[in-house]
C-alpha positions as CSV (number, residue, x, y, z in Angstrom):
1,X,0.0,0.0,0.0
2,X,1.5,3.8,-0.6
3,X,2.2,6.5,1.7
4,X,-0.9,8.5,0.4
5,X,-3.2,5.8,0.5
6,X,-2.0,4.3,4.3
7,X,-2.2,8.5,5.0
8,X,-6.1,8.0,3.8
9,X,-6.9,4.7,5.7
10,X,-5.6,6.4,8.4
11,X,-7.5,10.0,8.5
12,X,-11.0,8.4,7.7
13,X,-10.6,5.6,10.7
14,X,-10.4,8.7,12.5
15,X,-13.4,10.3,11.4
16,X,-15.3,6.6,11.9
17,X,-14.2,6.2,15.1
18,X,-15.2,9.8,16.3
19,X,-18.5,9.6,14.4
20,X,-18.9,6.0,16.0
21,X,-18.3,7.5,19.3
22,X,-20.5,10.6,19.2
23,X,-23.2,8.6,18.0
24,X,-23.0,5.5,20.5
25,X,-22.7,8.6,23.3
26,X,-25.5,10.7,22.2
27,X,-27.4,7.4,22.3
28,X,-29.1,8.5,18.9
29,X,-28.3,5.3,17.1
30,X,-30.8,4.6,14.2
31,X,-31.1,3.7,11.2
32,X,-29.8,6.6,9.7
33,X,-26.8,6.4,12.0
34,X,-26.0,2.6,10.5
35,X,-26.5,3.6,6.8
36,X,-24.1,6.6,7.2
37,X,-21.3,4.2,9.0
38,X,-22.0,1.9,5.9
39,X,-21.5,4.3,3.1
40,X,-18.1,6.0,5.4
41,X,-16.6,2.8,5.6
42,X,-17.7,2.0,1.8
43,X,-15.5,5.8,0.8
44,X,-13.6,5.1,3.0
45,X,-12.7,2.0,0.8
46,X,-13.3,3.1,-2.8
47,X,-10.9,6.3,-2.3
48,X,-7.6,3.9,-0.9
49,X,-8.0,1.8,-3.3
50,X,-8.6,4.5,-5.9
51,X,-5.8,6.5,-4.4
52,X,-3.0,3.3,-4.5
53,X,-4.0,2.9,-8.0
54,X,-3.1,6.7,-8.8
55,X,0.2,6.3,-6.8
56,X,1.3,3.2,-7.7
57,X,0.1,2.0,-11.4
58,X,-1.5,-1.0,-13.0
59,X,-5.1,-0.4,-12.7
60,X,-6.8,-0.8,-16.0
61,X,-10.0,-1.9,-15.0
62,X,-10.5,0.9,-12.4
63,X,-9.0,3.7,-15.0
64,X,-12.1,2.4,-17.2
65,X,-14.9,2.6,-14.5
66,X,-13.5,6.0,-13.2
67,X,-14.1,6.9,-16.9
68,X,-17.5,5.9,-17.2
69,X,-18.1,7.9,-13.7
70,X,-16.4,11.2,-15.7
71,X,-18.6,10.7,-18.9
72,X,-21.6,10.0,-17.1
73,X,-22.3,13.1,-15.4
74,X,-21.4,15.6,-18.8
75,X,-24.1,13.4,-20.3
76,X,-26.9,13.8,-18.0
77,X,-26.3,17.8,-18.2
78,X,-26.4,17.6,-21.9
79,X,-29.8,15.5,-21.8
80,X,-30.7,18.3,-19.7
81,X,-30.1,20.7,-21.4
82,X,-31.8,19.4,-24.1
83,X,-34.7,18.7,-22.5
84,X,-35.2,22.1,-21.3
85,X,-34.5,23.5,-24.5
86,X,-37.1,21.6,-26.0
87,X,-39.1,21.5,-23.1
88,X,-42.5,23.1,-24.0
89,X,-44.2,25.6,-21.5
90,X,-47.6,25.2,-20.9
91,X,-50.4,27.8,-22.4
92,X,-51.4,30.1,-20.2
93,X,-55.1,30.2,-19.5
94,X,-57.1,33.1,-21.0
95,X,-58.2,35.6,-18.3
96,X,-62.1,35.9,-17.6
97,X,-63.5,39.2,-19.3
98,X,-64.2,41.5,-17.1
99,X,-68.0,43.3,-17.0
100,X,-68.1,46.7,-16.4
């Protein structure tokens, strides 16, 4: 494992372990609580692993996923764009003639 990446296992065991703590202590434990430890330990994960394969090489299958998660955002804005180019507004209704 590299420097940076060991440097990134370390600073978000941290930030569990605090979160972990202030969590068990304020005795607010929920679901919320367990699907937020879930998804830290899950970054936590993804961006060492990411970050070793930046440092140290040889990561061909990751370089073509991190692809797909840079082209897929440009293309939803694009569709977006489109869409509210195209998008057509709705008629306004006429307003009541007024009797005087």
């Amino acid at each position: 494992m590299s420097p940076q990446a060991l440097t990134i296992v370390i600073v978000y065991a941290i930030i569990i372990i605090i979160g972990l703590v202030g969590t068990i202590m304020s005795k607010k434990l929920n679901a919320f609580s367990v699907i937020g430890f879930i998804m830290s330990v899950g970054m936590a994960a993804l961006l060492t692993y990411d970050t070793n394969c930046l440092s140290v090489g040889n990561c061909g299958i990751w370089s073509w996923i991190r692809t797909g998660f840079y082209i897929f955002m440009p293309v939803v804005m694009i569709l977006l764009f489109i869409f509210a180019i195209f998008k057509k507004e709705p008629e306004a209704e006429p307003e009541p003639e007024k009797y005087s």
